[in-house]
N, C-alpha and C positions, 0 to 999 in steps of 0.2 A: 372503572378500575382496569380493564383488559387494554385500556387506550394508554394509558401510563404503562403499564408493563409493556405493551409493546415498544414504546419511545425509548422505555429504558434501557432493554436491549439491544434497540437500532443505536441506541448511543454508544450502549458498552461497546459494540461489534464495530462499528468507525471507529474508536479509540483503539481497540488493538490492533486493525489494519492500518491505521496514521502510524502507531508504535514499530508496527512487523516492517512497514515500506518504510520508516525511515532508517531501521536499524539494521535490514539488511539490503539499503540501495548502495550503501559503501563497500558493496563486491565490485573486486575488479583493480587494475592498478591504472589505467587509461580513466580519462576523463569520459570516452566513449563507451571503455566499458560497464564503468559505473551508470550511466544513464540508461545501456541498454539494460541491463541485469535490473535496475530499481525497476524497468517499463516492464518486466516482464512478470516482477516478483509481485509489484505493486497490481497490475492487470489479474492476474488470477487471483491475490488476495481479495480486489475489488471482489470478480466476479461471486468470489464465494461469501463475500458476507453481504452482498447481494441477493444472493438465492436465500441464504440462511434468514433475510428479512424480510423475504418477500415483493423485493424488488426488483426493477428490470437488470437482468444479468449482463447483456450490452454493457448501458450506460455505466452499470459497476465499472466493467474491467473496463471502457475506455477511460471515467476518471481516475483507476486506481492505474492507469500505466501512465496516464499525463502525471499525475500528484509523483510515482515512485519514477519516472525517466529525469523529472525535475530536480528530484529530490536527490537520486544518486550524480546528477552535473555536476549541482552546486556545490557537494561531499569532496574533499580532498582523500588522496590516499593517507592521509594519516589522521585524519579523524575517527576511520575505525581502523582497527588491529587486530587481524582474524588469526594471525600468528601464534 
């Protein structure tokens, strides 16, 4: 039982940091800026639901600043509208 609750929150807590780094790597009006802002935003969101899981905090914020640096590149400035 405690094994399943755990997965289920290691799941729920990836799914909000995918949601947080994709929705706010679209800061920025440069194609650079966007990438750096997703690596930064994505990198601390890693790291914290990383701790919050019980996992290595590293590895968090190095995948969640590769996943959110990638993810704000690809992102045009009009995809989102912070306006």
């Amino acid at each position: 039982m405690h094994t399943q609750v755990l997965k289920t929150t290691r799941i729920m807590t990836l799914g909000a940091v995918a949601a947080l780094t994709i929705g706010l790597a679209g800061c920025g009006t440069s194609t650079g800026e966007r990438a750096t802002s997703g690596a930064g935003i994505g990198a601390a969101v890693g790291a914290g639901a990383a701790a919050a899981t019980g996992g290595s905090v590293t590895q968090g914020a190095v995948i969640g600043g590769g996943v959110g640096a990638a993810t704000g590149a690809a992102t045009d400035s009009d995809d989102i509208n912070l306006d």
